[in-house]
N, C-alpha and C positions, 0 to 999 in steps of 0.2 A: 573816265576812260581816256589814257590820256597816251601817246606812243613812249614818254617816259616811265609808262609803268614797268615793273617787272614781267619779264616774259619768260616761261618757261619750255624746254623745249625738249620733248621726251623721244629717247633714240638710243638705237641697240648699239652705235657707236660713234666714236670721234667724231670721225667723218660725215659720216650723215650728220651729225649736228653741226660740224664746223660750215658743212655745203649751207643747213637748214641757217646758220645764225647770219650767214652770210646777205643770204637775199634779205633777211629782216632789216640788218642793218641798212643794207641801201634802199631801205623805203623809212628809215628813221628811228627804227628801236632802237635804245639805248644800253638797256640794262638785260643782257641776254645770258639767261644764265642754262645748264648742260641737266637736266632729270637721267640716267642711263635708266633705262627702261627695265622691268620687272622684266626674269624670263623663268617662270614656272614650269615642270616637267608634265607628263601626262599622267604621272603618277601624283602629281599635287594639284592635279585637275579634277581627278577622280574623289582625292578625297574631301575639295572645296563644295564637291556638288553633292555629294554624301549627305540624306539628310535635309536638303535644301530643296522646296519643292516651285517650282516654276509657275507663279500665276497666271492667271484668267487673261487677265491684261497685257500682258507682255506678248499675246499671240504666239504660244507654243517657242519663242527663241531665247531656246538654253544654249548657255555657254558648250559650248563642243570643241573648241579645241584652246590650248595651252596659249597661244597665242592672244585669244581673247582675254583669258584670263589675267593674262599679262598686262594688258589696255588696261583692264579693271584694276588691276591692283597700283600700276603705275600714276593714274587718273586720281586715287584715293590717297595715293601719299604725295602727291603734287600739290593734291587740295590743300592739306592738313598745311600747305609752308605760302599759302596767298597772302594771310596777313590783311593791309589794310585792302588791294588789288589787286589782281595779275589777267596778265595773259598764259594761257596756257595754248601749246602747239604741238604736233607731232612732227614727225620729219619729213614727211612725204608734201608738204603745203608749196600749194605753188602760188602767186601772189601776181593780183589785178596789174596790168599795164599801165595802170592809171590809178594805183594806190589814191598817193597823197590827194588828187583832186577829189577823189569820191568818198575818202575816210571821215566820217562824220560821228564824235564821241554822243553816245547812247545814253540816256540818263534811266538807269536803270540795276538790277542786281546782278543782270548774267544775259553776255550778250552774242550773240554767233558769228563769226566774223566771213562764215562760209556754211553750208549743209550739203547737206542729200535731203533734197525735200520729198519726200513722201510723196503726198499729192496733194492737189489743192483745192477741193471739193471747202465749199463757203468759206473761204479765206481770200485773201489782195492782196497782190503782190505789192506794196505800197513800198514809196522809200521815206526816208532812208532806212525804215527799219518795219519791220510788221513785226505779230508776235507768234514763234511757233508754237507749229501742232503738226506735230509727227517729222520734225525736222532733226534728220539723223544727220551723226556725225560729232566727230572728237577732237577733230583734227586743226578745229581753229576756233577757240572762243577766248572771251574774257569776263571774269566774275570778280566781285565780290567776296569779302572776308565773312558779310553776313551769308551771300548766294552759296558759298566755299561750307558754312554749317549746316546751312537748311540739308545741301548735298550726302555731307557724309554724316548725317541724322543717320538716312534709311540703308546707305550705299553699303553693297556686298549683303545685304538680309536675302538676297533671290539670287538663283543661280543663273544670271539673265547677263548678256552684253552690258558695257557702259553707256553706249549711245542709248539703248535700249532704255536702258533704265530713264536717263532723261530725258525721252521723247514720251517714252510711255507712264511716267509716274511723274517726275519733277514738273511738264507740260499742262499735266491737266491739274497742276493744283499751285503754280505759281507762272505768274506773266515771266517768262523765257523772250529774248529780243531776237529775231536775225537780222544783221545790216543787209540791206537790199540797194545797190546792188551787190552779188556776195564779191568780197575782198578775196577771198582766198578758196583756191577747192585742194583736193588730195589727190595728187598723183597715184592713183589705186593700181599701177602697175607693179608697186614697189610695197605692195601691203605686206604686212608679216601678225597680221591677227588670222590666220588662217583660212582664208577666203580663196588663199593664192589670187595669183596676180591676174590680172582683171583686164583686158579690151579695156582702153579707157576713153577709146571714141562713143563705144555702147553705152560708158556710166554718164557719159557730158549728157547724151541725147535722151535719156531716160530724167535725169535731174534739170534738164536745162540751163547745165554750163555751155557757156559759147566761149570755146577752147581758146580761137584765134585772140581773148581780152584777157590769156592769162603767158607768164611766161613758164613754159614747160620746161 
């Protein structure tokens, strides 16, 4: 886990990625490379979830709009191009005040570089990393070539979110990292997985980002 790795950075254009590769680079990435993001219609929504039934575990969250779809399908052919490592990032990522002093490489297969954490009922928040559970979010990690197969083994068999899928499936059957303190959170005002745009004073206070240690 090393900031020369490959980074890839999924976005519906130019500019959002040139803004996104921008901050990367002044905290040290090197190798930043442009994913354009999946944009499926609602008619290729309909027919992905055709047939596709929504497990037990996933808690009732079926994909419901084209936008998510799009995270998923973009998330899955990003995978397939990791290789030995990557980073993987979305565009909305906004990055710690204090990167380089708190970035600590994770020895492990797949590791979070930010969440939505869920909750924290019998877990520690330890640093510099614990291991999630129930820790959503797509918007900033780094995996593995082996972490990159185990993935798209089962990925798109449910008609479920991407975060979804590996909080609720990938978490409970393989040790998942998050760095603690989080590196990075998602400017959720600027979502386009169908959420619409989000109070992002409400999402910091709910996850406990502490807004003022990131640059917005």
């Amino acid at each position: 886990m090393m900031l020369s790795d490959k980074a890839f950075v999924i976005s519906t254009s130019k500019q959002r990625f040139e803004e996104a590769a921008k901050r990367l680079e002044q905290v040290g990435f090197t190798d930043i490379q442009h994913f354009r993001a999946i944009t499926p219609t609602t008619r290729d929504l309909n027919k992905y979830c055709r047939g596709r039934v929504v497990p037990k575990w996933a808690r009732g969250k079926k994909l419901r709009h084209p936008g998510a779809l799009g995270c998923l399908f973009s998330h899955k052919e990003v995978l397939t191009k990791v290789g030995q490592a990557a980073f993987i990032f979305e565009d909305d990522i906004r990055i710690h005040n204090r990167f380089n002093q708190l970035f600590k490489p994770i020895q492990c297969q797949w590791a979070y570089l930010g969440c939505s954490q869920l909750h924290w009922r019998k877990m520690a928040r330890t640093e510099p990393s614990y291991i999630a559970n129930w820790s959503l979010g797509t918007f900033a990690y780094w995996v593995t070539g082996k972490g990159a197969a185990i993935a798209l083994s089962k990925i798109g068999e449910w008609p479920i979110p991407i975060d979804f899928y590996y909080a609720a499936y990938l978490q409970k059957r393989y040790n998942l990292f998050v760095h603690c303190p989080y590196l990075m959170i998602a400017d959720v005002s600027k979502s386009s997985t169908g959420r619409g745009k989000r109070d992002i004073q409400l999402v910091a206070k709910r996850y406990g980002w502490r807004l003022k240690d990131y640059v917005l």
